[in-house]
C-alpha positions as CSV (number, residue, x, y, z in Angstrom):
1,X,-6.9,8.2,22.2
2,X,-3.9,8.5,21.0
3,X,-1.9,5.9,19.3
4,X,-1.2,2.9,20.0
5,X,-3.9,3.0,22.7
6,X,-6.5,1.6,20.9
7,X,-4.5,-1.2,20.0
8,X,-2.9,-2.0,23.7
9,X,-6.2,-1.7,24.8
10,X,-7.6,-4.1,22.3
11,X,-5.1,-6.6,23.3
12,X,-5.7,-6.1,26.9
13,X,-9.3,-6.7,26.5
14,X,-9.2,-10.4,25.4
15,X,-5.5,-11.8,26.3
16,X,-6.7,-15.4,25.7
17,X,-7.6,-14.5,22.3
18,X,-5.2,-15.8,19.0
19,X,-4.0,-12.4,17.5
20,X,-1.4,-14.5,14.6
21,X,-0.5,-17.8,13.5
22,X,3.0,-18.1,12.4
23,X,3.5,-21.8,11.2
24,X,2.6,-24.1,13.7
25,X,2.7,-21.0,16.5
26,X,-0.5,-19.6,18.1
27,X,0.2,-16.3,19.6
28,X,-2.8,-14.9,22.0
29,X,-3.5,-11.4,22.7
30,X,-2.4,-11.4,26.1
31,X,1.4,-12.8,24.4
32,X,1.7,-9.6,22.2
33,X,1.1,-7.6,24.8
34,X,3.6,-9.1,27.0
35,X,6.2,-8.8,24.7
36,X,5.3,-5.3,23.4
37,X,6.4,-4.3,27.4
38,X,9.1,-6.8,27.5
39,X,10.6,-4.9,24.0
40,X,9.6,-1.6,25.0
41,X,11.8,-1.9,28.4
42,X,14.5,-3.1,26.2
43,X,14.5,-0.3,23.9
44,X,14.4,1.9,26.4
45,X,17.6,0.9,27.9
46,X,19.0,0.9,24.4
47,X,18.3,4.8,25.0
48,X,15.4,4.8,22.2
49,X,12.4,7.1,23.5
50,X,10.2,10.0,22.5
51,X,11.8,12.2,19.3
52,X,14.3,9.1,18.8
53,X,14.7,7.3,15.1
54,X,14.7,3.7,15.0
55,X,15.2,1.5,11.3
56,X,13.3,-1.8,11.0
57,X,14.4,-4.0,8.7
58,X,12.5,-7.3,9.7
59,X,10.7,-10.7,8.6
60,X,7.4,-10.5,8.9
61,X,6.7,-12.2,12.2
62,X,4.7,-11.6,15.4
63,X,8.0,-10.6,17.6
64,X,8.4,-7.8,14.8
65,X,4.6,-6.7,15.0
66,X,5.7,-6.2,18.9
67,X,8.5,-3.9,18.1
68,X,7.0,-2.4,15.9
69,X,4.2,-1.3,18.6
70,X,6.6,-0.9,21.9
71,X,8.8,1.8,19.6
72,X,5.4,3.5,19.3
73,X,4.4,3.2,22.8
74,X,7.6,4.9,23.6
75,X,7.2,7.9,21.0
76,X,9.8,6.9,18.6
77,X,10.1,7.7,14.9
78,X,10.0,4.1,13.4
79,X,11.7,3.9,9.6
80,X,10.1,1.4,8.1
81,X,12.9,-0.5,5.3
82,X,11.5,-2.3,2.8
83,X,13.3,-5.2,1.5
84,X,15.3,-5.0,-2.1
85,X,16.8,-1.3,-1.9
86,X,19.8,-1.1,-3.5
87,X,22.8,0.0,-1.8
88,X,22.1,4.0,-2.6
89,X,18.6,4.0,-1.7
90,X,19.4,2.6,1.2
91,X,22.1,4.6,2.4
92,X,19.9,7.5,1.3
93,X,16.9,6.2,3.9
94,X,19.2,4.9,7.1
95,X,20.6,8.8,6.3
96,X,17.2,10.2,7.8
97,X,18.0,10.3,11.6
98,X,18.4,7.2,12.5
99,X,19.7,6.6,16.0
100,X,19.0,2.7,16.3
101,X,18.5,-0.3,13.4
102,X,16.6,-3.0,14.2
103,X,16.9,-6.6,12.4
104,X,16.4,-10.6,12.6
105,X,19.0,-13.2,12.0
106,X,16.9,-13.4,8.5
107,X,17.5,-10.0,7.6
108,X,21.0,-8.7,9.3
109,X,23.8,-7.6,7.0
110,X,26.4,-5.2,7.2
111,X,25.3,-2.6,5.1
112,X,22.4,-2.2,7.6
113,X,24.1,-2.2,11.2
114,X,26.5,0.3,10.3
115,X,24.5,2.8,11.5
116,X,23.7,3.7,14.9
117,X,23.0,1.1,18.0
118,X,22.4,-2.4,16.3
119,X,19.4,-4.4,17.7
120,X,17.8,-7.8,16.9
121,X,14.9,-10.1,17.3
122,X,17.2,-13.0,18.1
123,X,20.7,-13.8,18.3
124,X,22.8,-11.7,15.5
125,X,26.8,-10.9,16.1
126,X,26.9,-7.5,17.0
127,X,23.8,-6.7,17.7
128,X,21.9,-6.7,21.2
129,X,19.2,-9.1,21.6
130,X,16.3,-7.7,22.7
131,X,14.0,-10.8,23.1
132,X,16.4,-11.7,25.9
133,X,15.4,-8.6,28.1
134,X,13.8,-9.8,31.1
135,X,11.1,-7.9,30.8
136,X,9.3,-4.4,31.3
137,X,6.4,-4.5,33.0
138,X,2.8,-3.3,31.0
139,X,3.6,-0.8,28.2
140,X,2.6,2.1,28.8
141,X,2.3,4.8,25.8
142,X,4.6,8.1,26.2
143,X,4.4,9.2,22.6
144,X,3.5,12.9,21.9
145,X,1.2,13.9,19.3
146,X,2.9,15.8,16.6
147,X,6.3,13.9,16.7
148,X,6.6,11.8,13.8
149,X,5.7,8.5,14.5
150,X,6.9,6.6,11.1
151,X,8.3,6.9,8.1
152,X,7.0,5.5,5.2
153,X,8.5,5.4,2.0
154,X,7.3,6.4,-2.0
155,X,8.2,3.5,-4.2
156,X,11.6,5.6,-5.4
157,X,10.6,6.1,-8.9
158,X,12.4,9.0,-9.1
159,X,15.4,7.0,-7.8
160,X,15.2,8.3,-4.0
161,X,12.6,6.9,-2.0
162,X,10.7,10.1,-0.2
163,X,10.5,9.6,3.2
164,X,6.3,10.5,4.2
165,X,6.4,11.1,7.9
166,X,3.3,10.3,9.8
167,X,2.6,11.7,13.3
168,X,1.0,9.9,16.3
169,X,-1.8,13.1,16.2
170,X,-2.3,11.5,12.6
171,X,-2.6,7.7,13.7
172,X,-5.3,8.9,16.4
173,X,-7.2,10.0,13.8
174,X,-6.6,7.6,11.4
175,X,-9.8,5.6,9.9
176,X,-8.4,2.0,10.9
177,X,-6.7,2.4,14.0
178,X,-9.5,4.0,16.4
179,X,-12.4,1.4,16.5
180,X,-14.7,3.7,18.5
181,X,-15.7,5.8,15.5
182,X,-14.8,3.2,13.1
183,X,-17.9,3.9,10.1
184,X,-19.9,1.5,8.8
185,X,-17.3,0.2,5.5
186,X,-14.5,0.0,8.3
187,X,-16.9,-2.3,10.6
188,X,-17.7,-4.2,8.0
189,X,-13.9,-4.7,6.4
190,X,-13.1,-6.0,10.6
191,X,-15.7,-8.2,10.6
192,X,-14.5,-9.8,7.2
193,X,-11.0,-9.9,8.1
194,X,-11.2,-12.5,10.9
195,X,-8.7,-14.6,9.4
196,X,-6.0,-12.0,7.5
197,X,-3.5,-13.5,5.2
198,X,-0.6,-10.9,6.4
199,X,2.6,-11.1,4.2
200,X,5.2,-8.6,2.6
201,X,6.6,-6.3,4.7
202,X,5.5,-4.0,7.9
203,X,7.5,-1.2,6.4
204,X,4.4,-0.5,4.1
205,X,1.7,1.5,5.5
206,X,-0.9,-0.6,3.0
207,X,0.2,-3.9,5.3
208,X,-0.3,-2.1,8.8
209,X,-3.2,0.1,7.5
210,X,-5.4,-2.8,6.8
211,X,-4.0,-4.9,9.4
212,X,-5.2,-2.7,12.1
213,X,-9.1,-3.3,11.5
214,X,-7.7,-7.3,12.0
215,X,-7.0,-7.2,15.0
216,X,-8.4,-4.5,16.2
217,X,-11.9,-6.2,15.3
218,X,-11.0,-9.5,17.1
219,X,-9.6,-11.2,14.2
220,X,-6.4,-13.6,14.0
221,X,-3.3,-12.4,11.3
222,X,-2.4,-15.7,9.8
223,X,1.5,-15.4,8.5
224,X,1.9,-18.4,5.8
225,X,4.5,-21.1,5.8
226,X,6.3,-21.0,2.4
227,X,5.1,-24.6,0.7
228,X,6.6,-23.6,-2.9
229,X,3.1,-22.8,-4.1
230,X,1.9,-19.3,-5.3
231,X,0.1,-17.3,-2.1
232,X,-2.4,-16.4,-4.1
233,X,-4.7,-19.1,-4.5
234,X,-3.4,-21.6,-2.4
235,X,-2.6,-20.0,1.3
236,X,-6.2,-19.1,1.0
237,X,-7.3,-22.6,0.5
238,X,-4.5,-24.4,3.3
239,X,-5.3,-21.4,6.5
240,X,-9.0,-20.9,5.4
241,X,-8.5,-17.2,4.9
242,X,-11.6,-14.6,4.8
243,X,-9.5,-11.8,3.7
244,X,-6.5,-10.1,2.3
245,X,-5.0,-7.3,0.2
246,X,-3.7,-7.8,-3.1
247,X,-2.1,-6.5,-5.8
248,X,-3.4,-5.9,-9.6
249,X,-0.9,-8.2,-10.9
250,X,-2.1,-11.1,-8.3
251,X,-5.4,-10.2,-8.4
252,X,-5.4,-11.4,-12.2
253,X,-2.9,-14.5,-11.5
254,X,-5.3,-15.4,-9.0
255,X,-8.4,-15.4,-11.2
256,X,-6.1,-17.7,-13.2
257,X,-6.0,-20.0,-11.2
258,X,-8.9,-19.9,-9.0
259,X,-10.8,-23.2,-10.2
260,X,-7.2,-25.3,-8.8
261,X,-8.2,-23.9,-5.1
262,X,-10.7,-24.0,-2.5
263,X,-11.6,-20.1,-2.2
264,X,-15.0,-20.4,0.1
265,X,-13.7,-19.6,2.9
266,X,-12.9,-15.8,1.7
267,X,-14.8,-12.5,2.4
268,X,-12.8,-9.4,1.7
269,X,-10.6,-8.9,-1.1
270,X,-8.6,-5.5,-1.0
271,X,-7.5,-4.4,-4.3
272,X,-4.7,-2.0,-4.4
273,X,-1.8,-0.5,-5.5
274,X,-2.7,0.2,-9.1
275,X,-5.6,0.9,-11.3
276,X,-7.6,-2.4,-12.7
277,X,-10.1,-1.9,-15.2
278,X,-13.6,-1.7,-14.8
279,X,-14.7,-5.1,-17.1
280,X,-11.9,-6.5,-15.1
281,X,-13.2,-5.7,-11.7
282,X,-16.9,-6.8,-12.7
283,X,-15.3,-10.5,-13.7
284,X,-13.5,-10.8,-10.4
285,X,-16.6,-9.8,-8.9
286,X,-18.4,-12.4,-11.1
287,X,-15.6,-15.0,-10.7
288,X,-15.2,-14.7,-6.8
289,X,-18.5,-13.7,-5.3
290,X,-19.0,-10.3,-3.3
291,X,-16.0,-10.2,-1.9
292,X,-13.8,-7.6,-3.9
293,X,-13.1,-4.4,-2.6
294,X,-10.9,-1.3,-4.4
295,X,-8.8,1.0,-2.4
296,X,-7.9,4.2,-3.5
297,X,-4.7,6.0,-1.7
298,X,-1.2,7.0,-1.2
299,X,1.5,6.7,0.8
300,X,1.6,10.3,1.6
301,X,-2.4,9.8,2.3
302,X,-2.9,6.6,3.6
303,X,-6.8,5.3,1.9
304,X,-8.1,8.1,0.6
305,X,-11.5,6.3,-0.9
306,X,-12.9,2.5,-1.2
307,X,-15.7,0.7,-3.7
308,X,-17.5,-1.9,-1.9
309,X,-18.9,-5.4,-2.8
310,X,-22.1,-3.7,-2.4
311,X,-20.9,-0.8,-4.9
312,X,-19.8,-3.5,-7.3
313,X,-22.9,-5.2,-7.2
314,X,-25.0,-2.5,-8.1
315,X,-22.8,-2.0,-11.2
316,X,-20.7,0.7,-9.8
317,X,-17.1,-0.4,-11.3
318,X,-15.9,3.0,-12.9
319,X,-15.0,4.9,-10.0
320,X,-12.3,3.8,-7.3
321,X,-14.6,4.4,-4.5
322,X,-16.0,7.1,-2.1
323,X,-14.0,8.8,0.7
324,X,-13.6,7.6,3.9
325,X,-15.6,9.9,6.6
326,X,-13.1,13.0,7.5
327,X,-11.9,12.9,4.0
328,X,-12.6,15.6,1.7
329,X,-11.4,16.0,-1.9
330,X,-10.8,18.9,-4.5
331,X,-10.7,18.5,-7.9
332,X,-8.2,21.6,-9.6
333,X,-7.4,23.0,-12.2
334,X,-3.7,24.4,-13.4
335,X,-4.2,27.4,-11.8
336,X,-5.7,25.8,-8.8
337,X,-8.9,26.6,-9.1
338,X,-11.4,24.0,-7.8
339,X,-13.4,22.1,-10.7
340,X,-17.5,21.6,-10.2
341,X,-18.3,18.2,-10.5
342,X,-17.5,15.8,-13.1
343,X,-15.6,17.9,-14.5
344,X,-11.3,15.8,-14.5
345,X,-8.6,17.8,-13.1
346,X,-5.5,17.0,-10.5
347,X,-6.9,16.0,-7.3
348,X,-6.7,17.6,-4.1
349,X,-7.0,15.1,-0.7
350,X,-7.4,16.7,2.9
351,X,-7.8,14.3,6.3
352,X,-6.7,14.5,9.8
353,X,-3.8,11.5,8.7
354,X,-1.9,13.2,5.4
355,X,1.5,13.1,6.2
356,X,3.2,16.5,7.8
357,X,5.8,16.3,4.8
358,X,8.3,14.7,3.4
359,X,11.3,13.8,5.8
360,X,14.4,16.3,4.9
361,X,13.0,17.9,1.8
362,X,11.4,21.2,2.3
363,X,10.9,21.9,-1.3
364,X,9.0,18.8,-2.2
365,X,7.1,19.3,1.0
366,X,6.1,22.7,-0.2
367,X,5.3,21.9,-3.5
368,X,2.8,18.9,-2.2
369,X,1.3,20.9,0.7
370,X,-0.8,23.4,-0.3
371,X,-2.8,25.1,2.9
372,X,-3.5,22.2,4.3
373,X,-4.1,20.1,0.7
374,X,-2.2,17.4,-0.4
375,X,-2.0,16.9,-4.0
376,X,-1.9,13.9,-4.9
377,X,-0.8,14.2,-8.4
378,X,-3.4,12.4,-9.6
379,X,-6.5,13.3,-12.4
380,X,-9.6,12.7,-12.2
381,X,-13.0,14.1,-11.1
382,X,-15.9,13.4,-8.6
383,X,-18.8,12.5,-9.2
384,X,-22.8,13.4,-8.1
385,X,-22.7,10.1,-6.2
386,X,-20.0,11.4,-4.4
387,X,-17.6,8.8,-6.4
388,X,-14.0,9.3,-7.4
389,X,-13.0,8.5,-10.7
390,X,-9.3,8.5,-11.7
391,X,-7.8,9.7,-15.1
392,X,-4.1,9.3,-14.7
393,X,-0.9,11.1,-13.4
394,X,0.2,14.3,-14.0
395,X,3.7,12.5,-14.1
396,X,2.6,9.2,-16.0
397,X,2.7,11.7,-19.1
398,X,4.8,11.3,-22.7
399,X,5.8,14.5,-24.6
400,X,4.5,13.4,-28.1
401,X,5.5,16.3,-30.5
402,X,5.7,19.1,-27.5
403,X,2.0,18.1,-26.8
404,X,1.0,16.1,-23.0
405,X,-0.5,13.0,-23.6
406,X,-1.6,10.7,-20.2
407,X,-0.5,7.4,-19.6
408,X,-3.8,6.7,-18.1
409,X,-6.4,7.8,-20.6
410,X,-5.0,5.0,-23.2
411,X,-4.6,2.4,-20.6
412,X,-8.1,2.5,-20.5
413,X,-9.2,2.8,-24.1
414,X,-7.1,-0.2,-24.4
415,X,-8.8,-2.2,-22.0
416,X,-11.8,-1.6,-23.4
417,X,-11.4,-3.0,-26.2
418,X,-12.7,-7.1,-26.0
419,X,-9.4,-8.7,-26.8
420,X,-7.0,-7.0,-24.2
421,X,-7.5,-8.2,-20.4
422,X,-4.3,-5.3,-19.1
423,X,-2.5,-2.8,-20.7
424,X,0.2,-0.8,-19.9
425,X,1.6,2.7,-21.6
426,X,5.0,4.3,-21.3
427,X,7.0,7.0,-23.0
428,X,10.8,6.5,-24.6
429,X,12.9,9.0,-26.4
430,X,12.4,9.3,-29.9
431,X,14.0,11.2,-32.7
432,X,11.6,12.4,-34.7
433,X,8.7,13.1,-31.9
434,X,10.7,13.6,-28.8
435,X,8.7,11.3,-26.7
436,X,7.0,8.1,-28.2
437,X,4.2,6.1,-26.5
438,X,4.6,2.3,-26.8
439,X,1.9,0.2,-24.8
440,X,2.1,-3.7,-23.6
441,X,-1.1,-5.6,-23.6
442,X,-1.8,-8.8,-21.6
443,X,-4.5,-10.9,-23.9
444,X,-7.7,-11.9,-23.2
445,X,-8.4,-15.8,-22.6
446,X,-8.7,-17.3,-26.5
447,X,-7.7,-13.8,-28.1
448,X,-5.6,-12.5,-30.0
449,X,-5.1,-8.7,-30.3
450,X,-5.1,-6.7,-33.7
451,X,-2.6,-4.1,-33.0
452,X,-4.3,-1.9,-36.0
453,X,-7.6,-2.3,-34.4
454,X,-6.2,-1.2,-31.4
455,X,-4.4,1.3,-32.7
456,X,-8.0,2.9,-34.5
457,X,-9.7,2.8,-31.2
458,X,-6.8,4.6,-29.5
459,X,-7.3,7.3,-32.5
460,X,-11.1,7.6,-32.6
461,X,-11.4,7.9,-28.6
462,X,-8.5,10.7,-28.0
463,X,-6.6,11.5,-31.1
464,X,-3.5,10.7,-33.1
465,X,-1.1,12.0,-30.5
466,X,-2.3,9.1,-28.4
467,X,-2.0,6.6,-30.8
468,X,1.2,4.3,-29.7
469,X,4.1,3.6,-31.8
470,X,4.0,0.5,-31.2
471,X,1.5,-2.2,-29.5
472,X,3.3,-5.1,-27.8
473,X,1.7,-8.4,-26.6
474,X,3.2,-10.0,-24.1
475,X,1.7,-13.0,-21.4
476,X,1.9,-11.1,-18.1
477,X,3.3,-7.4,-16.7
478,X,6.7,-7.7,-14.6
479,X,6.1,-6.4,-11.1
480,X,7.9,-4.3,-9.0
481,X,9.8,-5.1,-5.8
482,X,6.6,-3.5,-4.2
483,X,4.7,-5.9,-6.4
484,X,3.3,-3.0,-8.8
485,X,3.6,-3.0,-12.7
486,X,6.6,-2.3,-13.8
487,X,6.5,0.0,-16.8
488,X,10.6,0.2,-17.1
489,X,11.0,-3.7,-17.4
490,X,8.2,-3.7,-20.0
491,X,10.4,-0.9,-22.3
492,X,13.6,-2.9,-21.4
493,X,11.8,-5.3,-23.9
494,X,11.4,-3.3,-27.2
């Protein structure tokens, strides 16, 4: 069926059913589908349709959930903008196409409604207020397959956000969004998610991707009321949440403060969005019963692979996780030859929901789409079990001496080691090597890191090009705007 049937139909099948609270609001099933036909009429007579762009720039609420799915229903692109671009990444992204920009009075500004027809979720000067539209009638879906359906942007590490765009032929295959031929780890993640803590922002494909088995499976998105307190533990003591997704960084806040909350009521845990070491994965395991899951993936992918409680339990912490079913992976070497197993080289990812390329940049498309392959610029190798372990980045690398040394490799050694709970590598010019690698560890509870012990492990497990210049401690990593490490705040201290 093609997207966003399954969902329409899902709603249509039990309309008395809460699909989110939001604050004191209860909105049913039957609700979000009303307004998904009350926004989709409105949009229509805004002259959005099939093959037509629009931006989102929106709170996380249900009225934006709705837009999101009536722009589907009527086969537009939908540019997901995530909150905290600067002014040139954003120009950069609402330069894709765009024909309409959608906001809320929380998130209009200038800089955004400058381009194309301006639309809102609630009163906003110069804008046209869809929630006012008097309606229009069931949706109805008129997307075709292989038009893009959304956007969905690379964290901009390179400074330009890459725009992945996603087809509806891509969503109907998709592992989350078509509960028919859900398998059994997807069943199993609905089922646990009957109460989803939904926050961030619905321009990322992690929030939708793992929203979708949610609600989809019956379950209610809860969207949390500020209260001052961190999210993470505390929303999951006040709403009685049984799952969410969750960052590294959180994930290991979290565990820090997990004896100040009440944390029963939770049965899924989705870890994502960077790598956590595999004694750190067994202790939040330990710490929070058998409900952690890893995720592996990319934006250009979608989730490639998962580790399950089950996995965990059985001492399986190494590897990220199998493939989902319809997922098949290749493991390369620099030729592009494929790798037997176990044996680490740059993986390969092929499913029915890879992106079709990146929006308005043939080259990079070219050079990331190989026959049907997407690398994913990632090492590592597969396993007899069928598992996928990850190495590192081909780009996460530092030129020490003209020789290639991977970010990933020492991150590990280093969290190994007894002392160290996280570490972190990066690369920064140096005179006399060219490149230098200087790594940031986070202590373990009561210890206190010996940076020449640390240093000696580095050397005996891979060699003195590996060995950092220098070992920084410091109490916690900065994160990201997309709440991931972030490696160039960490050099800004040296």
């Amino acid at each position: 069926m093609l997207f966003p049937t399954p969902l329409l139909d899902a709603l249509r099948a039990a309309p008395a059913s809460p699909a989110f609270e939001h604050g004191d609001r209860i909105v049913t099933r039957g609700e979000v589908l009303e307004l998904i036909g009350r926004l989709a009429g409105a949009m229509r007579a805004a002259g959005l349709g099939p093959g037509r762009a629009l931006a989102v720039r929106t709170e996380v609420t249900p009225e934006a959930f709705a837009a999101h799915m009536a722009a589907h229903a009527l086969g537009c692109r939908v540019v997901g903008i995530r909150p905290g671009y600067p002014q040139g990444q954003l120009d950069h992204v609402l330069g894709m196409g765009v024909d309409a920009v959608l906001v809320d009075p929380a998130t209009a500004a200038p800089q955004l409604m400058k381009t194309g027809t301006a639309l809102s979720l609630g009163p906003v000067s110069g804008a046209a207020d869809l929630l006012t539209h008097p309606g229009g009638g069931p949706p109805t879906v008129s997307a075709r397959p292989d038009d893009v359906a959304a956007l969905t942007f690379t964290s901009g590490s390179t400074g330009r956000p890459k725009g992945c765009a996603i087809t509806y032929r891509a969503l109907s295959e998709h592992w989350a969004w078509q509960p028919r031929v859900w398998s059994p780890v997807a069943a199993d993640l609905a089922r646990r998610f009957e109460r989803y803590l939904l926050f961030g922002t619905l321009a990322s494909m992690v929030v939708m991707e793992f929203l979708a088995p949610c609600l989809l499976g019956g379950g209610t998105a809860v969207i949390p009321q500020d209260d001052g307190r961190p999210l993470f533990p505390y929303a999951i003591e006040r709403h009685r949440i049984t799952g969410s997704i969750i960052t590294v960084p959180r994930l290991f806040r979290l565990l820090e403060q997990a004896d100040t909350a009440d944390l029963s009521s939770l049965r899924a845990l989705m870890v994502s969005g960077s790598p956590i070491g595999p004694r750190r994965l067994a202790a939040a395991a330990e710490r929070l019963g058998p409900v952690v899951f890893q995720g592996y993936g990319q934006t250009e992918a979608g989730n490639v692979a998962m580790l399950t409680p089950e996995h965990i339990a059985a001492g399986v912490v190494a590897p990220v996780g199998r493939p989902h079913p319809g997922v098949e992976l290749s493991v390369r070497d620099e030729e592009g030859g494929e790798l037997p197993l176990g044996r680490s080289g740059e993986i390969f990812v092929r499913s029915p929901y890879i992106m079709a390329g990146y929006w308005g940049d043939e080259a990079e498309t070219r050079d990331t789409l190989r026959e049907g392959w997407l690398r994913t610029r990632d090492l590592g190798h597969v396993d007899a079990d069928g598992f996928l372990h990850l190495a590192g980045r081909t780009r996460d690398v530092v030129m020490v001496n003209a020789m290639v040394v991977y970010a990933g490799p020492i991150e590990r050694v280093l969290t190994g080691h007894p002392d160290v709970d996280e570490a972190y590598v990066a690369g920064a010019p140096d005179e006399r090597t060219g490149e230098a690698v200087h790594a940031f560890v986070v202590p373990a509870p009561g210890r206190t890191p010996d940076r020449a012990a640390l240093a000696a492990l580095v050397r005996a497990e891979l060699g003195d090009d590996n060995v950092p210049k220098t070992i920084t401690t410091v109490p916690g990593v900065p994160v990201s705007a997309a709440g991931k490490p972030d490696k160039r705040a960490l050099l800004d201290r040296l």
